[in-house]
C-alpha positions, 0 to 999 in steps of 0.5 A, spaced: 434 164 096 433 158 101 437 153 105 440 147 105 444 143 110 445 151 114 448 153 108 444 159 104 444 158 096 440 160 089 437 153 086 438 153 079 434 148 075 437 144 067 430 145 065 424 150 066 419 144 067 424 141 073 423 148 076 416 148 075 416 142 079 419 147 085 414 152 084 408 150 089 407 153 095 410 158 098 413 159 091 408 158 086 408 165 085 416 165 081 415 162 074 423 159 071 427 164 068 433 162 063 440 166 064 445 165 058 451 162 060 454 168 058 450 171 063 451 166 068 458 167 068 460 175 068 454 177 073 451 171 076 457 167 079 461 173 082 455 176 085 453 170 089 461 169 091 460 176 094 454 175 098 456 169 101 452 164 097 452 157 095 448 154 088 444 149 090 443 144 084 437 142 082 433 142 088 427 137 088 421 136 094 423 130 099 430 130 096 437 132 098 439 137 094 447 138 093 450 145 094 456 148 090 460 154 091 459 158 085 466 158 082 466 151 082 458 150 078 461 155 072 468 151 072 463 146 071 458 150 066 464 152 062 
């Protein structure tokens, strides 16, 4: 989880070569992880929404980062 302009969120990243670019530091012990559309959207949405979390798009080192609600990412996801 991280945070982002006071909001909490999950990163999500289009590619595994993008997340691994996250990956350093403090985070060099997670490896990306594929989740299926389907998955995304009858696991992943509702249970950020429950937690009161955001998505954070893409989020790159030295970078803003934007943050969706997670009804809002699957909108544009399906």
């Amino acid at each position: 989880m991280l945070t982002s302009d006071d909001e909490e969120g999950v990163p999500v990243w289009p590619t595994a070569s993008l997340a691994s670019m996250w990956a350093d530091q403090e985070w060099a012990h997670c490896e990306p992880k594929a989740i299926s559309l389907d998955v995304w959207l009858s696991r992943w949405t509702s249970g950020l929404s429950k937690d009161f979390l955001n998505v954070i798009i893409a989020p790159m080192p030295a970078e803003e980062s934007e943050l969706m609600a997670p009804e809002d990412f699957a909108d544009k996801l399906a």
